[in-house]
ZAMARGU-4260 file (C-alpha; in steps of 0.2 Angstrom, whole numbers, plus 5000, padded with zeros to 4 digits):
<rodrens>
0) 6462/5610/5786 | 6443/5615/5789 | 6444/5623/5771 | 6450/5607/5765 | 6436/5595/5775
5) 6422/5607/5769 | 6428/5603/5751 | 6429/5586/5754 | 6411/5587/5762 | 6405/5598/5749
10) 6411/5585/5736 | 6407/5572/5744 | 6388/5578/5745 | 6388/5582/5726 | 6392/5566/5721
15) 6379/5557/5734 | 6366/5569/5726 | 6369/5562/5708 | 6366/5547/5713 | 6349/5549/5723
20) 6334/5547/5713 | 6325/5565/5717 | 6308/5559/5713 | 6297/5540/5715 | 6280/5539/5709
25) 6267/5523/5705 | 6260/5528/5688 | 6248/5514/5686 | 6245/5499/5694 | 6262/5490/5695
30) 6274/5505/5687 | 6283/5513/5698 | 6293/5528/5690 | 6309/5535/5696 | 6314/5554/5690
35) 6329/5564/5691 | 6335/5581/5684 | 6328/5589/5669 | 6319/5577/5657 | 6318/5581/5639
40) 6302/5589/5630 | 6300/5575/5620 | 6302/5557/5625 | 6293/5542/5619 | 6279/5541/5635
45) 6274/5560/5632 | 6272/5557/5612 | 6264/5541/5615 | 6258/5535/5631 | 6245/5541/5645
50) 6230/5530/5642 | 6234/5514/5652 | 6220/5503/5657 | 6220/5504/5674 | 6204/5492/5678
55) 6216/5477/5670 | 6233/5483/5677 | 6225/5482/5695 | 6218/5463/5689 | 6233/5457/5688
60) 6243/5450/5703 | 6252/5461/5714 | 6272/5458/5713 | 6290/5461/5722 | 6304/5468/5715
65) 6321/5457/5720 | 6327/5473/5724 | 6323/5491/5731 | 6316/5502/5719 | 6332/5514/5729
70) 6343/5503/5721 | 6343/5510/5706 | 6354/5522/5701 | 6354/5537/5692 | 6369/5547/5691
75) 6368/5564/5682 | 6386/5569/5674 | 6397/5579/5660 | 6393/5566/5648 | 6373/5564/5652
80) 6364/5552/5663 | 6371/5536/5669 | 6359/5522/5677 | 6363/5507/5686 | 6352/5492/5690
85) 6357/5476/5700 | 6358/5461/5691 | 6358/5443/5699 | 6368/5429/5694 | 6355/5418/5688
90) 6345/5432/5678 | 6342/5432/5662 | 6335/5446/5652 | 6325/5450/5635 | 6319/5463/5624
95) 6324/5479/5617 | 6312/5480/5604 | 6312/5470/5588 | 6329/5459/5588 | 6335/5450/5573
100) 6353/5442/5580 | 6350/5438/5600 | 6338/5432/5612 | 6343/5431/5629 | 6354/5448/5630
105) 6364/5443/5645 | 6381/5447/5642 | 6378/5460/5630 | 6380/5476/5624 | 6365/5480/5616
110) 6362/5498/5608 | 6344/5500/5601 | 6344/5512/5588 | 6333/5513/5573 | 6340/5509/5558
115) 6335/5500/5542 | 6348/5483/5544 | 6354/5474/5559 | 6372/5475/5563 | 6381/5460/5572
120) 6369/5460/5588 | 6370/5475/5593 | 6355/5480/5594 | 6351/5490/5578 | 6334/5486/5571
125) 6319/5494/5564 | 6309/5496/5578 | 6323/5500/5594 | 6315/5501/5613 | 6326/5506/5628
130) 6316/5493/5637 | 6319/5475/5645 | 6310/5461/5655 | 6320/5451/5668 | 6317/5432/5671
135) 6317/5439/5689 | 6299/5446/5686 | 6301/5465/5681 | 6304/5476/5670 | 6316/5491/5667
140) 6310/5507/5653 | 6323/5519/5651 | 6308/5533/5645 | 6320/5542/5630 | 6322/5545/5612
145) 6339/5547/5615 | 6354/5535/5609 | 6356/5524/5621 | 6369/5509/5630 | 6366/5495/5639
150) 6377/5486/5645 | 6371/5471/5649 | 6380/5461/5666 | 6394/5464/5653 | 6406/5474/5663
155) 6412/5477/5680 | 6417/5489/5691 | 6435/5493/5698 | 6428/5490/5716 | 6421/5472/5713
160) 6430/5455/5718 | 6447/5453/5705 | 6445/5434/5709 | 6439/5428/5694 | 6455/5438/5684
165) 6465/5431/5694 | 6461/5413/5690 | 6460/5417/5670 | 6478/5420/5671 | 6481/5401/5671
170) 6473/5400/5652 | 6484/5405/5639 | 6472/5412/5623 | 6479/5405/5608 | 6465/5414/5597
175) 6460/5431/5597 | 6443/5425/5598 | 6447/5416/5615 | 6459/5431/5618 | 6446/5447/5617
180) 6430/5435/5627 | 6423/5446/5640 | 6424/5432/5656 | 6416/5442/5669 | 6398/5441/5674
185) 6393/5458/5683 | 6379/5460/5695 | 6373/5478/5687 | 6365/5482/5670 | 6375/5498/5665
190) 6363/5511/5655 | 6372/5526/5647 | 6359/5540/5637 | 6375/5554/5633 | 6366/5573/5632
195) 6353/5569/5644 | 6352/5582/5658 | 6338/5572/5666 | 6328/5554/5665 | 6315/5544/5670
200) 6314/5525/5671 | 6299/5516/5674 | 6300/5499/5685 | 6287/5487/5677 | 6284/5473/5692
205) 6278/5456/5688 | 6275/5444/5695 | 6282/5436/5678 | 6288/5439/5664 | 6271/5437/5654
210) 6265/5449/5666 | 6277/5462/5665 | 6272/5460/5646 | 6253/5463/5650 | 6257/5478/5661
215) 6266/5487/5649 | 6256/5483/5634 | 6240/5489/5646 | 6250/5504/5653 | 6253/5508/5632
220) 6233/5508/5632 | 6229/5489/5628 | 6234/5479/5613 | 6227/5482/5596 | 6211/5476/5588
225) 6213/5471/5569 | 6200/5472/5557 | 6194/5453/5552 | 6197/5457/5535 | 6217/5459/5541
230) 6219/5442/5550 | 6216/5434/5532 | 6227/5433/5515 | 6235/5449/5508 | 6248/5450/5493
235) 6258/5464/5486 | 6259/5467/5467 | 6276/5471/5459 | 6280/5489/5460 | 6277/5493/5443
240) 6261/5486/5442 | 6247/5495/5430 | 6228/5495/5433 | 6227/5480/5421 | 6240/5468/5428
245) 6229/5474/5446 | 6215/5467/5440 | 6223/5450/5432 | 6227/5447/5451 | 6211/5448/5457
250) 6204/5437/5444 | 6218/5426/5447 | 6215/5425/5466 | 6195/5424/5464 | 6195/5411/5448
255) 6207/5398/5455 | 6199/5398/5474 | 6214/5405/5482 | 6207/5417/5496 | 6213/5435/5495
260) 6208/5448/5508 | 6221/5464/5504 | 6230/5468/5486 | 6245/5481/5490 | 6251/5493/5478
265) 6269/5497/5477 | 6277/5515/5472 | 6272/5512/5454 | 6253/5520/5459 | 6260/5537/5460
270) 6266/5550/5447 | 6283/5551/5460 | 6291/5540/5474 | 6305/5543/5479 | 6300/5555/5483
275) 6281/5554/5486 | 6268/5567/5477 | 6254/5557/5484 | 6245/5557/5467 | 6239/5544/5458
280) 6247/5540/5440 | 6237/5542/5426 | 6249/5533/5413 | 6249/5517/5423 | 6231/5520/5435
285) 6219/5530/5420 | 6204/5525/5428 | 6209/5522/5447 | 6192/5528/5455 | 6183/5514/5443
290) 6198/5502/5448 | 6194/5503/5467 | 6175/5500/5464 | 6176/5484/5453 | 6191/5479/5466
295) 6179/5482/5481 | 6164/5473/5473 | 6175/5456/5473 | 6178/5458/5490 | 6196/5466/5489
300) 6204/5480/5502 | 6218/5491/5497 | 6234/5495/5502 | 6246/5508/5496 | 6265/5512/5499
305) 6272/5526/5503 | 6284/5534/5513 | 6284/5554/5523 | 6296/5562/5512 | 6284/5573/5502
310) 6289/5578/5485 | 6291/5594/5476 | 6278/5592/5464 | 6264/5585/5480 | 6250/5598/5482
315) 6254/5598/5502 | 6275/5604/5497 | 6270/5622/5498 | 6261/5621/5515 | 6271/5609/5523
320) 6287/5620/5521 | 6287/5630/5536 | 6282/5614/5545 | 6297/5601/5541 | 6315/5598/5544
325) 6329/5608/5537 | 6337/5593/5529 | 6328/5584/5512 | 6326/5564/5508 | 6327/5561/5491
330) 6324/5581/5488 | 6308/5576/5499 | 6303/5586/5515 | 6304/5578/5531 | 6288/5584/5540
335) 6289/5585/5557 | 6274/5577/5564 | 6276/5582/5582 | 6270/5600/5575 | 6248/5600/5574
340) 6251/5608/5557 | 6260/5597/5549 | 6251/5583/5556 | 6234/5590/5550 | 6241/5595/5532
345) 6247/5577/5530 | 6231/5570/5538 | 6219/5580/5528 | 6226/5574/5510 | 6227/5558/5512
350) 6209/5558/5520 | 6205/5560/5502 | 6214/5545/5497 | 6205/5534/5511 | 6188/5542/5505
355) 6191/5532/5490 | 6192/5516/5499 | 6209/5516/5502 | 6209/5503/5519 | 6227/5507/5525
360) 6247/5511/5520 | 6265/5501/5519 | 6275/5516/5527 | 6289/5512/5521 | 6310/5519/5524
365) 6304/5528/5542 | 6318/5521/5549 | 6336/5527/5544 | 6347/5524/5530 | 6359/5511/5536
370) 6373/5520/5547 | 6384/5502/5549 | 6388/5511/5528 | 6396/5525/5524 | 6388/5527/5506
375) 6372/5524/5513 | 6366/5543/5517 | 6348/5545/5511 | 6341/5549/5526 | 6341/5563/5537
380) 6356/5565/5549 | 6358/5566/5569 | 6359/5584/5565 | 6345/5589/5559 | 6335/5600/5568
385) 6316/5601/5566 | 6302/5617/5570 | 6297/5608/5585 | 6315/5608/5594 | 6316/5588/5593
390) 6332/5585/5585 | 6340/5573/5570 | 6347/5560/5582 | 6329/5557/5593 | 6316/5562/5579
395) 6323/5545/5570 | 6318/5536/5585 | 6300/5541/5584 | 6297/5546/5568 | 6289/5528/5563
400) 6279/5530/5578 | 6273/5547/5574 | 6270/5543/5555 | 6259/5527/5559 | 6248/5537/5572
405) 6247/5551/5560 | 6240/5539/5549 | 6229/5527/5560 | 6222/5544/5568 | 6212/5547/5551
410) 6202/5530/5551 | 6199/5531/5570 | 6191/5549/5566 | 6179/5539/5554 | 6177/5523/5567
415) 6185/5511/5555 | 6199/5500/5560 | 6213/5498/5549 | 6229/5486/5548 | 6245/5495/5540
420) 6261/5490/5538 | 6277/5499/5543 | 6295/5499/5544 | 6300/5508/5561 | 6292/5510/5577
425) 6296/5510/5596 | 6289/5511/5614 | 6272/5513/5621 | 6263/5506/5601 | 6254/5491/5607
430) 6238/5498/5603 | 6242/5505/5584 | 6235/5492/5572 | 6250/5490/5563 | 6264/5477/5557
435) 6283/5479/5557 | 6294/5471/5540 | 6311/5473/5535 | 6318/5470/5516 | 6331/5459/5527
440) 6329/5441/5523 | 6336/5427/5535 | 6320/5417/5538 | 6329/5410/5556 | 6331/5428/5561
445) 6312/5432/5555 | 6306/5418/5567 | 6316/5425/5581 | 6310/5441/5579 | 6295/5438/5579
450) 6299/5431/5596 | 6306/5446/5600 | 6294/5457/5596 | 6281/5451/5611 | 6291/5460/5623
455) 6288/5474/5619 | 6271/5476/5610 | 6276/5475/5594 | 6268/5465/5578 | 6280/5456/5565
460) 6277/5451/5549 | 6292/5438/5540 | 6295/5443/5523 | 6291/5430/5507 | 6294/5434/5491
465) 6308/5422/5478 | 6316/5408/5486 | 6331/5396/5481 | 6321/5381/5481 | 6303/5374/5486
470) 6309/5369/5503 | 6314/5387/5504 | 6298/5394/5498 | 6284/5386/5505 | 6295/5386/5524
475) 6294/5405/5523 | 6274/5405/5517 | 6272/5392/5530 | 6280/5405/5543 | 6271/5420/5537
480) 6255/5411/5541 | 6257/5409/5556 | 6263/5426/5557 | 6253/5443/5564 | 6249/5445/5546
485) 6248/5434/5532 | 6258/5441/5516 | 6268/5438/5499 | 6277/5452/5497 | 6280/5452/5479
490) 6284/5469/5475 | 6298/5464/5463 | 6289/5447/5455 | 6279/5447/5440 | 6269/5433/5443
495) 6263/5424/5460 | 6279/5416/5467 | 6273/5400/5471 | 6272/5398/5451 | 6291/5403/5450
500) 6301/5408/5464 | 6316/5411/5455 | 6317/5431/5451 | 6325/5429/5434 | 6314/5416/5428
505) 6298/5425/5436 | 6299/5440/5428 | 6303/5430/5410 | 6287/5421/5413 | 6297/5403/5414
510) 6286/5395/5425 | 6291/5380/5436 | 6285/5362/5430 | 6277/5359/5447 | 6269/5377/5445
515) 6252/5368/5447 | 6255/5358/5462 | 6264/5371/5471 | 6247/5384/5467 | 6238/5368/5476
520) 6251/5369/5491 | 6249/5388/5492 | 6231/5387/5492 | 6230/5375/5505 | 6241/5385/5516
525) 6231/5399/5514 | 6216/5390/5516 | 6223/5385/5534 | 6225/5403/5538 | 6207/5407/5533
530) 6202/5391/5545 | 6212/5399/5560 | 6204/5418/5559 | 6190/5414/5573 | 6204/5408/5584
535) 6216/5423/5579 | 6203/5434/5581 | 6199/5431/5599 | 6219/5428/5605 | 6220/5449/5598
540) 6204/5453/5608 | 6214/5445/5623 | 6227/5455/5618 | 6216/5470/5617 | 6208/5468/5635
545) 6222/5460/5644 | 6238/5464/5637 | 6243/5447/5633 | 6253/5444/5617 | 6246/5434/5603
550) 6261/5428/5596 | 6277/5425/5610 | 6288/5416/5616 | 6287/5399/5626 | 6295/5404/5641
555) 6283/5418/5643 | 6268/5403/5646 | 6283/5391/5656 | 6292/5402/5666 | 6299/5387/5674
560) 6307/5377/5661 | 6323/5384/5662 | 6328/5376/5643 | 6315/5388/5635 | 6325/5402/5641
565) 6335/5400/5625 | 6322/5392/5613 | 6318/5408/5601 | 6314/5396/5584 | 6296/5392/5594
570) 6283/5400/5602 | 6263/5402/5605 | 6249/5407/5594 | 6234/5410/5608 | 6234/5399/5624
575) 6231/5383/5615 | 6246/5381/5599 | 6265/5381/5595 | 6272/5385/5581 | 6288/5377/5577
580) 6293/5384/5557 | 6307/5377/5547 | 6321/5386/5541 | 6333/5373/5533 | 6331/5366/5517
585) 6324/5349/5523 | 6305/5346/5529 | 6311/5340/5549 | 6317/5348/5562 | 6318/5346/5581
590) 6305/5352/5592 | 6303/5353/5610 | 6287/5351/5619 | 6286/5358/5635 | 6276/5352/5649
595) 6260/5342/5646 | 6253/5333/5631 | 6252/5341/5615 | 6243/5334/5597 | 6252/5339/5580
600) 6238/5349/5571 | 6240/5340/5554 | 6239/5320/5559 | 6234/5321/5578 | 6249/5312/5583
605) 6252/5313/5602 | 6269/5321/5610 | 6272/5320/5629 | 6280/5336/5636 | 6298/5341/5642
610) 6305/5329/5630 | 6314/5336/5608 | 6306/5325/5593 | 6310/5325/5577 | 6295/5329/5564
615) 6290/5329/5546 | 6279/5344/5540 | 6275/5340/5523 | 6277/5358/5511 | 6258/5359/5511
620) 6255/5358/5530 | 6258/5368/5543 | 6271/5364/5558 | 6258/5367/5571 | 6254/5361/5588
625) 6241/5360/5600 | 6241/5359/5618 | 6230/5348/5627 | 6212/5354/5635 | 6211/5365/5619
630) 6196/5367/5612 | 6199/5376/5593 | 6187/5380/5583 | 6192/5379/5564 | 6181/5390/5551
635) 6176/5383/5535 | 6188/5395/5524 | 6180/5409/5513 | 6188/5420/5498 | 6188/5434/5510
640) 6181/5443/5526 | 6168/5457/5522 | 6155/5464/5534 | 6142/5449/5529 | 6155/5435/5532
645) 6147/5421/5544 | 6162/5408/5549 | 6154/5389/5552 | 6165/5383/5564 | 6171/5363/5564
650) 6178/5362/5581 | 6193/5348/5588 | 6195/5346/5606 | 6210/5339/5611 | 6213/5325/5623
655) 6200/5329/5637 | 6179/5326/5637 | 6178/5345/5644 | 6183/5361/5638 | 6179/5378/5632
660) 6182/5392/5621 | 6178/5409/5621 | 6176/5419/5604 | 6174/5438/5601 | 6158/5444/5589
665) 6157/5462/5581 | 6156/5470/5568 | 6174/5466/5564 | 6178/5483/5557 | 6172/5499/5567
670) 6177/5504/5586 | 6158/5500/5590 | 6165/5486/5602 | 6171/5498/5611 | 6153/5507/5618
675) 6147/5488/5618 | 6142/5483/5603 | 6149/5464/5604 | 6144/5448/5610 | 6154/5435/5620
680) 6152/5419/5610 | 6155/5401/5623 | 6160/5384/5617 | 6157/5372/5628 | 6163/5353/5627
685) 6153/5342/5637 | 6146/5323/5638 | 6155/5319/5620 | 6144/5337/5612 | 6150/5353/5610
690) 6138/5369/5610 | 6139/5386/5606 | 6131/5401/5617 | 6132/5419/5615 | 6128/5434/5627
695) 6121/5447/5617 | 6126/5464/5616 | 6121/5466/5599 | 6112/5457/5585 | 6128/5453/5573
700) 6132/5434/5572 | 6147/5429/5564 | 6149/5410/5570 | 6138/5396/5568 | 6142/5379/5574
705) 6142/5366/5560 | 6152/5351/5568 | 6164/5344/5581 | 6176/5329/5585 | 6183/5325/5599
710) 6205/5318/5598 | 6210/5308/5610
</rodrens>
């Protein structure tokens, strides 16, 4: 019998000791992490993190978890590392990185791994996070690369209440639908990393959920800072393009007053894609040097694609050798940028691409070939194995991340900021200067990704390229302007697509009979994004300083409006606009105003709050909104932003005689800002006038007020 009770006991204690967290720890201001067992070499905190900003994190208001930090549970087994966190009934939650299908993840069982589609809504996407925000004011971050579940208040546990089964026993399912509906509504979020032998969770605390948002973009070391230059227009040519047809663009752009800040370059620049030598064709691009200097003398940056997977014929193949995976991409090498070595070969080559003017890179297929296919294989599997120890499975899920830093850590070396684009990324990369995009194309699921992508520090740029009809078209232009980054993606049309956006015709040169007038529209769209740069400009200096997102959801600025827990086809530009694009082939939709009074930006027509309209938005206007008390200053458009660029500001205040506006002044394109170099520009509206003010930090102007009106 005593053998038998110290068995029990010894048991008993072995499973108690699974479930105790073995260390707490505040890490910053307001993130509190919980640690047990033995945590992998590399997860996505010790790749990426370890510069929060602590002086902000500490501004921001101090915050109670609904539960103990005790309460959660971390469970090490067999199989890996099981956590369990309450859930209350009426919590809803969000996030998991850049999500395409769902919103509110209550109910769920989300899986966010990279991978180049979405599947269904479970959570594959091209820029997966192991991280989610509750309604209830926190936030929980599972820090791994690992595969990971959550089940989300999905399931329940043998030992809760059967009740609820009991009384669905009344309903006969007479579709399999109705038949297979999970009914129960657990109290738990149920997290399962298989293979982990140890793990550690950070608690984010609140109070809010915009808050929980701030302290993790802050704990990831701020938001980014754009150049100027990539808040304007940018267009990618078709990927066979040749250094003539390159040139006809930027005729075409400058000669018809259609501003242009950024010409990208698809795979045809290089003598190999797929894989990628890195060198620059001479059949199509005999005079490229010559090409980027008349380029840059009309005010043009360029962009190049390419992707990691390094071609036999590239001059860094040999050296990058011992220094790569052991499986091959499109007969390329997989370089393993956790390695100094291979970091610094890659780095030092393409220095002498961006000594040639090159201003930044589309990184494209850093995700993973899509695994919901089984003919779809180009990438490197789960079981690869790289010189670093990381393996297959967890170097997909930060090699976007370790690709873009690679790549943004050549122009911080020479002070110049930079804006890329690429297709995969994760946690802790709010301060890489950097947009997501996807070849998907749903333009409802672009707008609620972009919602998405706020919660965890993420930039999203909607795709345009053809379109079924000029609804279609200028709905999606209309969305990518007021988008992170303005873009026409037109990597497979021959001409600009607003002059034909069928493919077919396009590449025949057919163009439409309303080619003209739709040029006209597209112009005046892009003209509006020129207009709002000052404005952009300053919500991303926000973002920089204080976390907060420049493009989110509504709920994050109404936390109380309980209807705006579900509205993901809205959301805020800065503190003072809503967006609310069309998706459907018809120019009104229904839009809800939350509370207050808000103005539509094209015709200053007046909304009263917590109440659904339906509006017009002509295809040349934007379906904008501004929220009362806002002061926004409105820049007289230019071709495009260079280093001399002075905006003259018309500024509207909306529906009060006072208000004010605060802009940012630098350089626009180096990290001088950071050692000071800026000034803090003040609008003031007062007494029917409104006047500009700057304190000084250096001599640069870029604003100058020109005129003001006042909508009442």
């Amino acid at each position: 019998m005593k053998k038998l009770l110290l068995y029990l006991f010894l048991i008993t204690a072995g499973l108690i000791a699974t479930v105790q967290v073995s260390a707490q720890k505040e890490i910053a201001p307001g993130v509190i992490k919980l640690q047990k067992g033995e945590i992998d070499t590399f997860t996505p905190y010790s790749l990426f993190g370890g510069k929060p900003v602590i002086e902000a994190m500490k501004a921001l208001p101090a915050a109670k978890l609904p539960f103990d930090a005790e309460d959660v549970q971390i469970k090490i087994t067999d199989r890996g590392c099981l956590i369990e966190v309450p859930l209350e009934d009426n919590e809803q939650i969000y996030g998991f990185g850049l999500q395409f299908e769902t919103f509110g993840q209550r109910g769920l069982r989300k899986r966010p791994i990279v991978n180049d589609n979405p599947l269904n809504g479970l959570g594959y996407t091209h820029a997966p996070q192991t991280f989610y925000v509750s309604t209830k004011g926190y936030g929980i971050l599972v820090n791994t690369a690992r595969y990971t579940t959550f089940l989300c208040g999905s399931n329940q546990k043998t030992e809760h209440s059967r009740q609820q089964r009991i009384e669905e026993k009344k309903h006969i399912a007479t579709t399999t639908e109705d038949l297979y509906k999970n009914r129960s509504n657990g109290n738990k979020i149920f997290i399962d990393v298989p293979g982990a032998k140890g793990i550690e969770v950070f608690v984010i605390t609140g109070p809010e959920v915009l808050d929980v948002v701030k302290r993790y973009n802050l704990l990831s070391g701020g938001g980014c800072l754009p150049p100027m230059w990539g808040l304007g227009f940018k267009y990618r040519v078709k990927g066979d393009a040749t250094q003539d047809s390159v040139m006809r663009f930027a005729d075409y752009f400058r000669n018809n007053n259609i501003p242009c800040d950024v010409l990208g370059l698809e795979p045809g620049w290089q003598t190999a894609t797929y894989s990628c030598s890195y060198i620059w064709s001479k059949d199509r691009f005999p005079q490229h040097k010559e090409m980027l200097t008349r380029l840059q003398e009309k005010g043009y940056k360029v962009n190049l694609w390419e992707h990691a997977y390094v071609h036999p014929s590239s001059p860094i193949r040999k050296a990058l050798e011992p220094y790569s995976g052991d499986f091959l991409v499109w007969n390329g090498l997989v370089p393993d940028f956790i390695k100094p070595e291979a970091h610094k070969i890659f780095t030092d080559y393409h220095r002498t691409l961006i000594d040639e003017g090159i201003s930044g890179f589309k990184l494209d297929e850093c995700d993973n070939s899509n695994i919901s296919f089984a003919s779809a294989t180009w990438c490197f599997p789960d079981l690869a194995q790289f010189p670093s120890g990381i393996d297959g499975e967890q170097m997909h899920q930060v090699f976007g991340s370790l690709y873009v830093n690679a790549m943004d850590s050549i122009y911080r070396a020479k002070n110049t900021r930079t804006y890329q684009d690429y297709r995969s990324s994760g946690m802790f990369m709010s301060s890489r200067s950097a947009v997501l995009y996807s070849d998907t194309y749903d333009p409802k699921e672009y707008i609620q990704a972009l919602c998405n992508s706020a919660f965890g520090g993420l930039l999203w740029c909607p795709e345009v390229r053809e379109a079924h009809s000029a609804e279609d078209f200028f709905h999606r232009l209309q969305t990518v302007i007021l988008s992170p980054q303005a873009m026409v993606n037109a990597w497979y049309l021959q001409y600009a697509p607003w002059l034909q956006f069928d493919r077919g015709k396009n590449e025949r040169g057919e163009f439409l009979p309303e080619a003209k007038q739709y040029e006209e529209y597209a112009r005046t769209l892009i003209n509006l994004r020129m207009e709002l740069i000052p404005y952009l400009y300053a919500a991303f200096h926000t973002y920089q300083q204080e976390g907060t997102p420049p493009f989110r959801p509504l709920l994050m600025d109404f936390p109380k409006d309980e209807r705006l827990r579900t509205i993901s086809d809205q959301y805020m530009i800065g503190d003072g606009l809503m967006a609310a694009p069309l998706y459907e082939n018809k120019k009104a939709r229904k839009v809800y105003f939350p509370e207050g009074t808000w103005y539509n930006f094209n015709t200053n027509g007046k909304y009263e709050g917590n109440r659904e309209y339906e509006i017009t938005t002509e295809l040349n206007q934007l379906p904008l909104y501004v929220r009362q008390g806002t002061l926004l200053p409105l820049a007289e458009p230019v071709p495009y932003v260079d280093a001399q660029t002075v905006f003259n500001l018309n500024c509207k205040v909306y529906g009060t005689p006072t208000a004010t506006c605060q802009l940012f002044e630098d350089d626009g394109i180096s990290y001088d800002f950071q050692k000071g170099q800026f000034n803090q520009v003040t609008l003031n509206a007062a007494k029917g006038k409104v006047k500009l003010t700057r304190t000084k930090g250096c001599k640069i102007k870029r604003y100058q007020l020109k005129g003001y009106e006042f909508i009442n």
